[in-house]
Backbone as XML, in Angstrom:
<?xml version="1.0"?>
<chain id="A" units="angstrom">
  <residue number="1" name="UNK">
    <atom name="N" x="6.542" y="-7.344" z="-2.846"/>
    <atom name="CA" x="6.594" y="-6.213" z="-1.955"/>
    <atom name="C" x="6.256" y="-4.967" z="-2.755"/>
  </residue>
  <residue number="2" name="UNK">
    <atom name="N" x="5.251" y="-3.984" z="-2.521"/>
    <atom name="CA" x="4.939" y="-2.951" z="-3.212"/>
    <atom name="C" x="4.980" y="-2.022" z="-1.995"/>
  </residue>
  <residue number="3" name="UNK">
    <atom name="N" x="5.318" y="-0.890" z="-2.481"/>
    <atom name="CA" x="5.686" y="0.625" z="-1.753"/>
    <atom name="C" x="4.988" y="1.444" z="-2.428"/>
  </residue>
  <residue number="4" name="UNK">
    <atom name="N" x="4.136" y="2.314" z="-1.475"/>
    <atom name="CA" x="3.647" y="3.466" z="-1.386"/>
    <atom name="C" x="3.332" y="4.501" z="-0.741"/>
  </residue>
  <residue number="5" name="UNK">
    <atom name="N" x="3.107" y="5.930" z="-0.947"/>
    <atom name="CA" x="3.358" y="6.838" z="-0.058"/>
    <atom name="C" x="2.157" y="7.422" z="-0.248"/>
  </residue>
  <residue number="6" name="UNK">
    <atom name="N" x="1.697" y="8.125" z="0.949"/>
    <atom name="CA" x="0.544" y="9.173" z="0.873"/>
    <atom name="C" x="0.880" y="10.170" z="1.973"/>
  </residue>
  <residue number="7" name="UNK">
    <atom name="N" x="-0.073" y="10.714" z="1.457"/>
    <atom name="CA" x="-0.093" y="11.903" z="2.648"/>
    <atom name="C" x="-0.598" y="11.335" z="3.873"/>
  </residue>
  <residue number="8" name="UNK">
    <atom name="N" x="0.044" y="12.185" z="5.147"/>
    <atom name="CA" x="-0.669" y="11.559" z="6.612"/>
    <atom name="C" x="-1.816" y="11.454" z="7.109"/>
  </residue>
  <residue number="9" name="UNK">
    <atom name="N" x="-2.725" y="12.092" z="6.225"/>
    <atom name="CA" x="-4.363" y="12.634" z="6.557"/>
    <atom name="C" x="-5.127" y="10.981" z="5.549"/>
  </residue>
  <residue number="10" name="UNK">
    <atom name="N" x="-4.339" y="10.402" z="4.758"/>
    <atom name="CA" x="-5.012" y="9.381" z="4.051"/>
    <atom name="C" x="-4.419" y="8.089" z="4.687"/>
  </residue>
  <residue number="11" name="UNK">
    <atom name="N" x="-3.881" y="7.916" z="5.693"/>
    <atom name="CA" x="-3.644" y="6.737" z="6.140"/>
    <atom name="C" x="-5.096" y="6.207" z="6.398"/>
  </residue>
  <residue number="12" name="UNK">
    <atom name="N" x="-5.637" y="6.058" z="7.066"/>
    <atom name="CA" x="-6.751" y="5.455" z="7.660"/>
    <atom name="C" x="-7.346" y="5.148" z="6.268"/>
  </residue>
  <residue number="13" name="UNK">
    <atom name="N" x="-7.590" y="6.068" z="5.377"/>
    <atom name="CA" x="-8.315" y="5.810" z="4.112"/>
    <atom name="C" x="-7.538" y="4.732" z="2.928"/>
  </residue>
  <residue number="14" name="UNK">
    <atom name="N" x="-6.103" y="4.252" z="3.065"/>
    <atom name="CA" x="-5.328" y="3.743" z="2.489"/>
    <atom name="C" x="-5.594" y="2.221" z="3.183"/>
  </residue>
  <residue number="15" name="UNK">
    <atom name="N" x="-5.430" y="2.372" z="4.516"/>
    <atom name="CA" x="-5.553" y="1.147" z="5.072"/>
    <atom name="C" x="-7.305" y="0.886" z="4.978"/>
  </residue>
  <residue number="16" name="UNK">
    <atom name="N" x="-8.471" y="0.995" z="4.851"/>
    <atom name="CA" x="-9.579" y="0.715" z="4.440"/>
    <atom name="C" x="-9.549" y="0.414" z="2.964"/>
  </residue>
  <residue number="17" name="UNK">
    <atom name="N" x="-8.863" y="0.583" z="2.189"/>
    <atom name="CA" x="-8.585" y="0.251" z="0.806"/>
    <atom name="C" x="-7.813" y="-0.929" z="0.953"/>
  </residue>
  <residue number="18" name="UNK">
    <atom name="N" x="-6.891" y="-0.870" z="1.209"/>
    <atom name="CA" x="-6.185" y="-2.338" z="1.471"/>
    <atom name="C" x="-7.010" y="-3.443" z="2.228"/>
  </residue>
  <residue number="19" name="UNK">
    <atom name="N" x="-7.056" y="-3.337" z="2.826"/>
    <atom name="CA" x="-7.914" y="-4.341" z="3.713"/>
    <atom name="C" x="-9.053" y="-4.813" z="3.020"/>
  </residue>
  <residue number="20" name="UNK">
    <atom name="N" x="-9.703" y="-4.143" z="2.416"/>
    <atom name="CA" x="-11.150" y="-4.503" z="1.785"/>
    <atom name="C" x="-10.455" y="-4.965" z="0.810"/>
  </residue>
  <residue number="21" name="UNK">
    <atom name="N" x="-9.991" y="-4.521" z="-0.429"/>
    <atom name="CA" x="-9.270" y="-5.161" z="-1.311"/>
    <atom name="C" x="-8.794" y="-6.592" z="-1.422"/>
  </residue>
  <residue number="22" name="UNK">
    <atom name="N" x="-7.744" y="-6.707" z="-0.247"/>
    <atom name="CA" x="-6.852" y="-8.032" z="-0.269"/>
    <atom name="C" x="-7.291" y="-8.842" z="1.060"/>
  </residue>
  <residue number="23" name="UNK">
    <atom name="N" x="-7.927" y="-8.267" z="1.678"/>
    <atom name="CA" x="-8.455" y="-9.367" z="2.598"/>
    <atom name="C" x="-7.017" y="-10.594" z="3.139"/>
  </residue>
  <residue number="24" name="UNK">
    <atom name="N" x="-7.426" y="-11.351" z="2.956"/>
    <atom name="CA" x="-6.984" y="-12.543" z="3.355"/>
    <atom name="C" x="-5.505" y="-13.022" z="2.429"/>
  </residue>
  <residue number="25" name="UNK">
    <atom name="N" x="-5.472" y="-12.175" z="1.003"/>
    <atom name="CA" x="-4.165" y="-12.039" z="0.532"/>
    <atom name="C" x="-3.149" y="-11.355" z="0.743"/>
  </residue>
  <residue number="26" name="UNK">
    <atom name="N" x="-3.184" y="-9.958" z="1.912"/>
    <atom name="CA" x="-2.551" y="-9.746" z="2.123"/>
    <atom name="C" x="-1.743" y="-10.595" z="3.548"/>
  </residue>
  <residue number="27" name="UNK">
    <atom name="N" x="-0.064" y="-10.634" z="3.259"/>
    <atom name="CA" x="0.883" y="-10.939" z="4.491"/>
    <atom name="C" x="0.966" y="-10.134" z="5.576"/>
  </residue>
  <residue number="28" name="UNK">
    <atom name="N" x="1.370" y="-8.715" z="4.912"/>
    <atom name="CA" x="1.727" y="-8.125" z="5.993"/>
    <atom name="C" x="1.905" y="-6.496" z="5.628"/>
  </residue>
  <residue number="29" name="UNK">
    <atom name="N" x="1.446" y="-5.540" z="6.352"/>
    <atom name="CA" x="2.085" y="-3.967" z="5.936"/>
    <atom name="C" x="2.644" y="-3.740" z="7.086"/>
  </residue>
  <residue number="30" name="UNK">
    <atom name="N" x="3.438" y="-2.704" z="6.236"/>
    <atom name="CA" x="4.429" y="-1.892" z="7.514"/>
    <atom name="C" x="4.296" y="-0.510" z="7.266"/>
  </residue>
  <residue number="31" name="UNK">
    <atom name="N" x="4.081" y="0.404" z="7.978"/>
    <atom name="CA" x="3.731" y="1.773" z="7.895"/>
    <atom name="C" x="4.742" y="2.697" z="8.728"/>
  </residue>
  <residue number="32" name="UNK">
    <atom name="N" x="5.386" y="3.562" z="7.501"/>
    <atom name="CA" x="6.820" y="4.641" z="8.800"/>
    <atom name="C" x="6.017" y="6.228" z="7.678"/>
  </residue>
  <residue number="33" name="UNK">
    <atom name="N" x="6.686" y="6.646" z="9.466"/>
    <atom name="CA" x="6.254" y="8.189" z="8.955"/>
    <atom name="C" x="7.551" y="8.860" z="8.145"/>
  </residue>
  <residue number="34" name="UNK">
    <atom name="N" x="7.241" y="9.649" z="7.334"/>
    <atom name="CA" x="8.124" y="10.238" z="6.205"/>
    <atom name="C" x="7.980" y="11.580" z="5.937"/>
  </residue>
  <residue number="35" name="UNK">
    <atom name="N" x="9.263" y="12.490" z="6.277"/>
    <atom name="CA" x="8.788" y="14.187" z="5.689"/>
    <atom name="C" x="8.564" y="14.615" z="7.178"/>
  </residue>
  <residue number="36" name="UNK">
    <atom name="N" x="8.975" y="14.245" z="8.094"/>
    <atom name="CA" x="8.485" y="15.093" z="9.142"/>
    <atom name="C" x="7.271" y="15.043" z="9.737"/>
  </residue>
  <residue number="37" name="UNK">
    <atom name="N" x="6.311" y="13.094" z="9.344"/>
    <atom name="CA" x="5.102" y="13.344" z="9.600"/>
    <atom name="C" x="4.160" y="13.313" z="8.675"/>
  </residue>
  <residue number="38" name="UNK">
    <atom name="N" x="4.687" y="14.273" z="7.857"/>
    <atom name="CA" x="3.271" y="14.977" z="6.931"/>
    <atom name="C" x="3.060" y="13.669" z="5.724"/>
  </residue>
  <residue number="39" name="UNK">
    <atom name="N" x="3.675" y="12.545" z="5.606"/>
    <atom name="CA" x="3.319" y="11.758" z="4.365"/>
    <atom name="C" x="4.295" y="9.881" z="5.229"/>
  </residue>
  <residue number="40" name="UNK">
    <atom name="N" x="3.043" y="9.639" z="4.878"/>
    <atom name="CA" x="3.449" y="8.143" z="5.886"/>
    <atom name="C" x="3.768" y="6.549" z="4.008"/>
  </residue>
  <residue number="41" name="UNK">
    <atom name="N" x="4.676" y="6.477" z="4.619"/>
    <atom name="CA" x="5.303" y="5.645" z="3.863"/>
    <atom name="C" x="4.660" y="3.782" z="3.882"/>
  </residue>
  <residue number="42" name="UNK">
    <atom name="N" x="4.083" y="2.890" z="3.110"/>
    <atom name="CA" x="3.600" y="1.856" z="3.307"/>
    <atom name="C" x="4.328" y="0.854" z="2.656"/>
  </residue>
  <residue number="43" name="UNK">
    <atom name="N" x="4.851" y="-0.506" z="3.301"/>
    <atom name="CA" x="5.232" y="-1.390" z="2.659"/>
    <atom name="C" x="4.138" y="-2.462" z="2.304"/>
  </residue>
  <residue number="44" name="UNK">
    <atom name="N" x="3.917" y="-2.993" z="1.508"/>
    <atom name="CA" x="2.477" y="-4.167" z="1.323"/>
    <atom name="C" x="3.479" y="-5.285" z="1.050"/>
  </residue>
  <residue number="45" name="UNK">
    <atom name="N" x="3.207" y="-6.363" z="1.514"/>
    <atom name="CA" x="3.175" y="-7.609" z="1.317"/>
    <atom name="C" x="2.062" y="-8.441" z="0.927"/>
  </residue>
  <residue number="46" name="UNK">
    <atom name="N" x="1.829" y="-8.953" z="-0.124"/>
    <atom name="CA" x="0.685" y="-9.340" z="-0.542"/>
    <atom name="C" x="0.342" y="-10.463" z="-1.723"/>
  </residue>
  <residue number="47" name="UNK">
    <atom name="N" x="-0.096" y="-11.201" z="-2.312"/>
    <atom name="CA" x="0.243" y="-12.293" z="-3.443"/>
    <atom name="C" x="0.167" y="-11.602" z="-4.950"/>
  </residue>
  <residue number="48" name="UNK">
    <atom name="N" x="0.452" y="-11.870" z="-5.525"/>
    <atom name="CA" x="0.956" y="-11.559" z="-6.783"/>
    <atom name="C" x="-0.712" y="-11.401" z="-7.998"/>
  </residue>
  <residue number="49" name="UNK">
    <atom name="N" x="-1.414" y="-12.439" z="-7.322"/>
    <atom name="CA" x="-2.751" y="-11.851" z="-7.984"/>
    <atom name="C" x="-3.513" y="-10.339" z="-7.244"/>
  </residue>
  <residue number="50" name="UNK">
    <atom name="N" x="-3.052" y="-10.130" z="-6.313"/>
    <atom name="CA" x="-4.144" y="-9.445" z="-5.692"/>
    <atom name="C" x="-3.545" y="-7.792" z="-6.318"/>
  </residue>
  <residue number="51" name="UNK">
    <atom name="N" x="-2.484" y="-7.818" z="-6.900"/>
    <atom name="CA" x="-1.482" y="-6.328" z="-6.983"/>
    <atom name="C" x="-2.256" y="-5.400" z="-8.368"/>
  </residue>
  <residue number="52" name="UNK">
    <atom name="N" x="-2.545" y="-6.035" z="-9.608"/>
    <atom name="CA" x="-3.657" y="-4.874" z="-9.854"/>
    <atom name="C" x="-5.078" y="-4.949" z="-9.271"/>
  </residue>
  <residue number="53" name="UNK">
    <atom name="N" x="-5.692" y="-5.610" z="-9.300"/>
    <atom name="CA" x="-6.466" y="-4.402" z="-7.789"/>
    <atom name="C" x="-6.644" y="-3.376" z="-6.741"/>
  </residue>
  <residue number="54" name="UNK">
    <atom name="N" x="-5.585" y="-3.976" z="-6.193"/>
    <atom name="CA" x="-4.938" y="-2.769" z="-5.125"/>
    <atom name="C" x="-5.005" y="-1.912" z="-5.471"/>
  </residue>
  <residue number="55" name="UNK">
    <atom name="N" x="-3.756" y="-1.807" z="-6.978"/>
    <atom name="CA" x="-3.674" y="-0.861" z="-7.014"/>
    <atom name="C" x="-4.803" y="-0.055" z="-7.810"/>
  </residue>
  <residue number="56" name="UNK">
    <atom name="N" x="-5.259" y="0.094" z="-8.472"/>
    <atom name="CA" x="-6.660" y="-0.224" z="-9.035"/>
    <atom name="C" x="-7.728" y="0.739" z="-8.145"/>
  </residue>
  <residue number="57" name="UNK">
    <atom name="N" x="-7.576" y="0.208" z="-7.355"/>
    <atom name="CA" x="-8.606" y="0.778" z="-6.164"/>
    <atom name="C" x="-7.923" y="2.128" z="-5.345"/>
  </residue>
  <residue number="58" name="UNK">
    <atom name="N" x="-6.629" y="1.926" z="-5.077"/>
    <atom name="CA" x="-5.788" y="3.007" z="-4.491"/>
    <atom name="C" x="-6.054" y="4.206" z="-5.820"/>
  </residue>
  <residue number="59" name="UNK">
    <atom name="N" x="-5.795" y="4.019" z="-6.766"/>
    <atom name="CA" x="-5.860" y="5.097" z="-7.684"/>
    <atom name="C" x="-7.137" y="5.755" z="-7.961"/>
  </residue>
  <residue number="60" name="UNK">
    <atom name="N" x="-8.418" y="4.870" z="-7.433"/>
    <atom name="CA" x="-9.580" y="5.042" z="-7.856"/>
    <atom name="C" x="-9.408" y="6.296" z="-6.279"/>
  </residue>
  <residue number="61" name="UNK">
    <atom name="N" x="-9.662" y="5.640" z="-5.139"/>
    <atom name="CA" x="-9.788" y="5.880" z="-4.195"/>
    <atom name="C" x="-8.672" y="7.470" z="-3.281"/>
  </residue>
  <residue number="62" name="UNK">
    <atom name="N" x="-7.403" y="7.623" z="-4.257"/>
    <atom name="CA" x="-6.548" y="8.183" z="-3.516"/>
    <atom name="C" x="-5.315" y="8.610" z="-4.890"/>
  </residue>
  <residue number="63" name="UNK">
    <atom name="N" x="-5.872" y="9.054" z="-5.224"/>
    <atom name="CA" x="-5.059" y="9.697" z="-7.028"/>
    <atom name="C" x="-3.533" y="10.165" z="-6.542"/>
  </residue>
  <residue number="64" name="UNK">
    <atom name="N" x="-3.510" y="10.967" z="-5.158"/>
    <atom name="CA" x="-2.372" y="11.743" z="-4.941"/>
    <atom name="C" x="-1.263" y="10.139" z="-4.482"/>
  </residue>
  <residue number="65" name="UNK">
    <atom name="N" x="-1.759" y="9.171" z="-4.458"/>
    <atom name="CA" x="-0.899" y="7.897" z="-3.663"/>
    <atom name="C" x="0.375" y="8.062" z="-4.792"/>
  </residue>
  <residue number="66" name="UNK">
    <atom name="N" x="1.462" y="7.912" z="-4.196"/>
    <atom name="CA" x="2.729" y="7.318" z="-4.995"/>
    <atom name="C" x="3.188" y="6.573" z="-4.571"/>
  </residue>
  <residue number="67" name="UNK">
    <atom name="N" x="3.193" y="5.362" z="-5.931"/>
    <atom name="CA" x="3.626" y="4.121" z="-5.907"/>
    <atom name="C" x="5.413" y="4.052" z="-6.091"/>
  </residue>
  <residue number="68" name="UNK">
    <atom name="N" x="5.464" y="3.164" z="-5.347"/>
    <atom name="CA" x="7.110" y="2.470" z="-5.897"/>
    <atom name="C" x="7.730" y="1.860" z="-6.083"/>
  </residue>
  <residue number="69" name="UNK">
    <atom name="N" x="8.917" y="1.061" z="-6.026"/>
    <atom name="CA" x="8.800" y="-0.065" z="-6.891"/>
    <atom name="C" x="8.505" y="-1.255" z="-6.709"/>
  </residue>
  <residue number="70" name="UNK">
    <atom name="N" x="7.691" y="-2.294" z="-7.442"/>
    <atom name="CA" x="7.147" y="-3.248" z="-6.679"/>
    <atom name="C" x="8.025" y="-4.644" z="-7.368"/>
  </residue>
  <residue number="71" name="UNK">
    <atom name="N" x="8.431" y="-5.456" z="-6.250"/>
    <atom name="CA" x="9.749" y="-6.162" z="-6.137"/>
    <atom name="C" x="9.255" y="-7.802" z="-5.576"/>
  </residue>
  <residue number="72" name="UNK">
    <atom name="N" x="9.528" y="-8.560" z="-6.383"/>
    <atom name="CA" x="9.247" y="-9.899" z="-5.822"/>
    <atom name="C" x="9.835" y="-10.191" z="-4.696"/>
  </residue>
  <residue number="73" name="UNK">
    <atom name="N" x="9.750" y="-10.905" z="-3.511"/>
    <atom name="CA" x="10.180" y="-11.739" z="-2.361"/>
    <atom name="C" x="10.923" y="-12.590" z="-3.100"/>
  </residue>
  <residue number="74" name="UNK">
    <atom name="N" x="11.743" y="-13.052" z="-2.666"/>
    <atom name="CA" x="12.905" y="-13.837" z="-2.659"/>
    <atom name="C" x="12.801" y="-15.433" z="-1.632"/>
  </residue>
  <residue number="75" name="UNK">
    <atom name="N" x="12.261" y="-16.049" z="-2.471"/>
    <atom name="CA" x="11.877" y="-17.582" z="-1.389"/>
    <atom name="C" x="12.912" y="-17.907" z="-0.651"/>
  </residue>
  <residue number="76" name="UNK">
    <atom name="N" x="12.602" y="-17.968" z="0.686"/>
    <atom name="CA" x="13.415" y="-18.713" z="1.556"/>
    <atom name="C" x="13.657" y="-20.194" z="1.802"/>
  </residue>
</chain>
C-alpha cells in the first residue's frame, strides 16, 4: 500500500501516471479529498515490483507529489 498526496489540479495527471505505469499491476486506488479540497489524497495498491517505477515516474512527472509511507498488505 503506498500513499500519496498532490495537489487537486494534478489528479487527472497522477492518475495518467499511474495507469500507464502499472497497468495491469495495479489492484486498486482510492482517492479522498484533503485540506478543504485543495490537495486530494491517493491510496495505491499495487505489486511490489511495479513501486519504483511509479514512483519514478510520479517524481519525474509531478515533483510537488508527497509520498507516504509505503506498507506491505498483510495476507489474508
Amino acid at each position: 500500500m503506498m500513499r500519496i498526496t498532490v495537489d487537486a489540479a494534478s489528479v487527472s495527471e497522477l492518475r495518467r501516471v499511474i495507469v500507464s505505469t502499472c497497468g495491469d499491476l495495479l489492484i486498486y486506488m482510492r482517492v479522498k479529498p484533503v485540506d478543504h479540497a485543495t490537495k486530494m489524497k491517493f491510496w495505491l495498491c499495487l505489486s511490489k515490483t511495479s513501486i519504483d517505477s511509479v514512483i519514478g515516474n510520479i517524481l519525474r512527472t509531478l515533483p510537488q507529489a508527497e509520498f507516504g509511507r509505503i506498507t506491505p498488505l498483510l495476507p489474508t
